[in-house]
C-alpha positions in Angstrom: 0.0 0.0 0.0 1.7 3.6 -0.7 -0.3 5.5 1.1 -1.0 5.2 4.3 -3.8 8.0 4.9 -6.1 9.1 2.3 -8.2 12.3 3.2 -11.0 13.2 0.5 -12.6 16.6 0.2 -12.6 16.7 3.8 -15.1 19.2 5.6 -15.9 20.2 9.0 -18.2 22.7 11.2 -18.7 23.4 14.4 -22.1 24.3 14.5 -22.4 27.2 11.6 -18.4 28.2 12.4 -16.4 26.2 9.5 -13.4 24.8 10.0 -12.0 24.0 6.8 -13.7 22.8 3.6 -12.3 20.3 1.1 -9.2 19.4 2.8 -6.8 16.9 0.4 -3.7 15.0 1.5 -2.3 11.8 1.0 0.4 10.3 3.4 3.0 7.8 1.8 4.1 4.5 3.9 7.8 5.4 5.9 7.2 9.1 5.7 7.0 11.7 8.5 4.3 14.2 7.8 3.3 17.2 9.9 0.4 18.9 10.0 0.8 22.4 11.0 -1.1 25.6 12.4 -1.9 28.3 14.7 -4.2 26.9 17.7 -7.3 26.7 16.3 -6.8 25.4 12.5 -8.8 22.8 13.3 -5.3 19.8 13.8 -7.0 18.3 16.9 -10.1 17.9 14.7 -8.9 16.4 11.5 -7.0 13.9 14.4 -10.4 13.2 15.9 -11.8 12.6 12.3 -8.7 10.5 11.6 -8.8 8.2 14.9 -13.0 7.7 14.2 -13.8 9.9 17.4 -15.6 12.5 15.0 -17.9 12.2 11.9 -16.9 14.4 9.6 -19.7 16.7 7.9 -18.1 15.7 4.4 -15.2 13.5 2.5 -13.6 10.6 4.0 -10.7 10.0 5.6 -9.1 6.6 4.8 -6.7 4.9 7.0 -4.6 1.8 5.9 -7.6 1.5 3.1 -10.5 1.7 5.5 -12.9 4.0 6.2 -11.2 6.0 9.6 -15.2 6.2 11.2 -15.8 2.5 10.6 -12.1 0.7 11.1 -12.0 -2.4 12.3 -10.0 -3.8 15.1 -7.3 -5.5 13.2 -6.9 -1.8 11.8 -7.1 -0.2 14.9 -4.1 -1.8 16.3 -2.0 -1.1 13.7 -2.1 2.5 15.0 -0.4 3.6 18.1 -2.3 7.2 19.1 -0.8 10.0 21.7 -2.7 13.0 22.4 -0.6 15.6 24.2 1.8 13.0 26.0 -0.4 12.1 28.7 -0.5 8.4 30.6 -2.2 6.4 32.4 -2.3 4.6 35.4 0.6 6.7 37.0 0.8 5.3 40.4 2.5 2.6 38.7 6.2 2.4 38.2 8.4 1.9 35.0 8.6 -1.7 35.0 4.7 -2.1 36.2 3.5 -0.2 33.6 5.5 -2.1 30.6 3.6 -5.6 32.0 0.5 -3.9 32.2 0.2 -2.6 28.6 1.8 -5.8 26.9 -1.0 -8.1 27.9 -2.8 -5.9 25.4 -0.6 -6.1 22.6 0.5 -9.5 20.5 3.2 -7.7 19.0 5.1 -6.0 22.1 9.0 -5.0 21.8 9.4 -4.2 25.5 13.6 -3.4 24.1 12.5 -0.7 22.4 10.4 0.5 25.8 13.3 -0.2 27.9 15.6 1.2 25.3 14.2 4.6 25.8 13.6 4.2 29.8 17.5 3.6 30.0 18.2 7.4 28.8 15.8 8.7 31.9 17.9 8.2 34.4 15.1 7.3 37.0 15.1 4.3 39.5 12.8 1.4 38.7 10.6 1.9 41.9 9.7 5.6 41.1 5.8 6.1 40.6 5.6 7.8 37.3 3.5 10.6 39.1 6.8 11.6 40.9 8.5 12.1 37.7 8.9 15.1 35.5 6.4 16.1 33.0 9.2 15.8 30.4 10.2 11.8 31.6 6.2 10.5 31.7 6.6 11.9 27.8 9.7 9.9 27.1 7.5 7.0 29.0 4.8 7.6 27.0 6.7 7.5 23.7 8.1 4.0 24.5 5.0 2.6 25.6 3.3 3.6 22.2 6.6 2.4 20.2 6.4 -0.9 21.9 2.9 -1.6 20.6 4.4 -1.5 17.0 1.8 0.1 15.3 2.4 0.6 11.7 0.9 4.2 12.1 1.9 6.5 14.3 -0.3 9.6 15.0 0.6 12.3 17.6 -0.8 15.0 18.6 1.1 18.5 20.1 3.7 16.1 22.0 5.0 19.2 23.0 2.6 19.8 25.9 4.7 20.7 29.0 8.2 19.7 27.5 11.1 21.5 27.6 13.7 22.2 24.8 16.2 19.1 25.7 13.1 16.2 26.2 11.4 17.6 23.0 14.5 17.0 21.2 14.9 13.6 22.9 11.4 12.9 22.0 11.7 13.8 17.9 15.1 12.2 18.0 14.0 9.0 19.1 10.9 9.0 17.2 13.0 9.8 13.9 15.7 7.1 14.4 12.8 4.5 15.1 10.8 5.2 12.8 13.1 5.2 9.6 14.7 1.7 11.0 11.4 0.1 11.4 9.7 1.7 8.0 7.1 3.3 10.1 4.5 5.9 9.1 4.5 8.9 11.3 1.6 11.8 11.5 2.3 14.9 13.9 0.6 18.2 14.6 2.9 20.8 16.4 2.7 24.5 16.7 6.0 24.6 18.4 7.4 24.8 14.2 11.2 25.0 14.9 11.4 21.6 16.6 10.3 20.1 13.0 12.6 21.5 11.0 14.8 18.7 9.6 12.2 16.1 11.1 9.6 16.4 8.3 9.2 14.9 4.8 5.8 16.5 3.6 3.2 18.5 5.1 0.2 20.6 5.6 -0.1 24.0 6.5 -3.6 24.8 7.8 -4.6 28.8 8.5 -8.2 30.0 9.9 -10.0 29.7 6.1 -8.5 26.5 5.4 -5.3 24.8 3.7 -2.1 27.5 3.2 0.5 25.2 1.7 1.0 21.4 1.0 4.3 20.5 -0.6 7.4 18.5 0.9 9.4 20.4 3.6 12.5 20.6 1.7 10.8 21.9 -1.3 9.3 24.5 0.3 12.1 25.8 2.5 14.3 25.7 -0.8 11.7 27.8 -2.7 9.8 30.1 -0.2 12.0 33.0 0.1 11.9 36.2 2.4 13.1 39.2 1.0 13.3 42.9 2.8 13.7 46.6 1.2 13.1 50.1 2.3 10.8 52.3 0.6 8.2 55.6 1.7 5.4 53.8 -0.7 4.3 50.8 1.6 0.8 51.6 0.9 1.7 49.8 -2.5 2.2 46.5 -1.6 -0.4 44.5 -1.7 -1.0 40.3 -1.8 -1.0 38.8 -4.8 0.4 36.4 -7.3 3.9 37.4 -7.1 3.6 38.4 -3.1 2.0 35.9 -0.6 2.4 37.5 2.0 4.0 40.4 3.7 4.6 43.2 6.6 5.3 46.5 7.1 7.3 48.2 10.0 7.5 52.2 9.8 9.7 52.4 6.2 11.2 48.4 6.4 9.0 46.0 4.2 9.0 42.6 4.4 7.9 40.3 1.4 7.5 36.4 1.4 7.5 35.0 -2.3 8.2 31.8 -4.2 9.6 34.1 -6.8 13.4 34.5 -7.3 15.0 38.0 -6.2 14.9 39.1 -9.8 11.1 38.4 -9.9 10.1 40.3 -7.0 12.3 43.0 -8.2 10.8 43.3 -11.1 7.2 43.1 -9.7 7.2 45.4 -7.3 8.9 48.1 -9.4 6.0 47.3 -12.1 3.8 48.3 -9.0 5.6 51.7 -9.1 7.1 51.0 -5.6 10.7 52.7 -4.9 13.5 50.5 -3.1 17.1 50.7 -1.6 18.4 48.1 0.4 17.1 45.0 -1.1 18.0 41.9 0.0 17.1 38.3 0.5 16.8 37.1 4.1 17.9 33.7 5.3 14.7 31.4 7.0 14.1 28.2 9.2 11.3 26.5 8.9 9.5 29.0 12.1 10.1 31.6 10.0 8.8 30.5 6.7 5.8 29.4 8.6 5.3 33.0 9.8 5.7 34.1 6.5 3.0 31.9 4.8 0.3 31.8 7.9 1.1 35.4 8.8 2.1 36.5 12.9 -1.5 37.0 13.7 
């Protein structure tokens, strides 16, 4: 099968508030995909819709070829699900836990569980209520890679982490996922922490989808590009500029275009420059520039 997850014309309200309409994407087997947004896109949703917890108004979702609101159980536990890194049963200890979840599971690794618990650093009597919220993560993690589900969907992992357990947790997940072929489907809107994690994604903004192309593609071809001028009042969106802002006399442009296509643009707009240059982005920053800062 080459992919994974199928979503098809895909809409969704809330009562009469819409959260997106006709939402496409397609998620090959082995791949890491992200799908990314302010709070409030509507990721957690399209998740719901995805796991079978939410009827969609519209389209289908397929997962592993069946439909994700009528999946059967052999499909169900191919997918390992973790929804803001929280755990259950935490007045149980590392090694109580593992035995408890792997009565569930015909296919349990516990070396991959206890491969991760190794890099904690915490005893084996510890309740994991007395640990940190960063270490129930990394717990969390293992126990969901120890089911071996062929899909992995997560949801803002993030919750509570700081900077050095986040990075534990993606570089983990990467390294396990590539050596075991597995397909892995993320929301985030902590954006820098996926930058050189992703293969493809989707950008969702308030009206909908923003962007779907692979990472490196668009990092390679979304380009930020800053110039003084007194004529700001001139630049406008359109289908050289996708986006831009404007600070006192300092304009910022985000374009696909090359530097001598915006040049050229914006001086057939009658706009005067000095100081024109193209501006170096991560991945936060291009996804600023497409979604906008507010």
């Amino acid at each position: 099968m080459k992919y994974v997850v199928e979503v098809k014309d895909l809409t969704h309200y809330y009562g009469s508030k819409l959260v997106y309409e006709n939402l496409n994407f397609k998620i090959k087997k082995g791949s890491i995909f992200g799908l990314l947004g302010k709070n409030g896109t509507g990721k957690t949703t399209t998740i719901n819709i995805l796991n079978g917890f939410l009827k969609p108004k519209s389209g289908q979702c397929l997962i592993l070829g069946e439909d994700s609101y009528k999946l059967t159980p052999k499909t169900k536990a191919q997918i390992g699900f973790l929804i803001e890194g929280h755990i259950q049963y935490s007045f149980m200890n590392i090694i109580q836990i593992e035995k408890y979840y792997s009565q569930f599971y015909p296919n349990w690794k516990k070396e991959v569980y206890y491969d991760l618990m190794s890099k904690l650093k915490v005893l084996d009597n510890q309740k994991i209520s007395k640990m940190s919220c960063g270490q129930r993560s990394q717990v969390t993690l293992g126990l969901l890679l120890a089911q071996d589900p062929d899909l992995l969907i997560l949801d803002d992992y993030s919750m509570g982490l700081d900077a050095g357990y986040r990075r534990l947790f993606l570089d983990f997940l990467k390294e396990y996922g590539k050596a075991e072929d597995k397909t892995i489907f993320i929301t985030s809107h902590i954006i820098q922490d996926l930058d050189g994690f992703l293969d493809d994604a989707v950008i969702l903004d308030y009206n909908g989808v923003v962007l779907q192309m692979p990472i490196d593609q668009f990092k390679n071809n979304f380009k930020m590009y800053q110039f003084s001028t007194n004529q700001t009042e001139l630049i406008v969106k359109d289908e050289v500029v996708n986006n831009f802002e404007i600070i006192k006399n300092k304009a910022t442009v985000y374009s696909f275009g090359d530097v001598e296509a915006v040049k050229n643009h914006i001086s057939s707009k009658g706009i005067n420059y000095t100081d024109f240059k193209n501006v170096p982005m991560d991945l936060e920053d291009a996804f600023i520039g497409i979604t906008g800062k507010y």
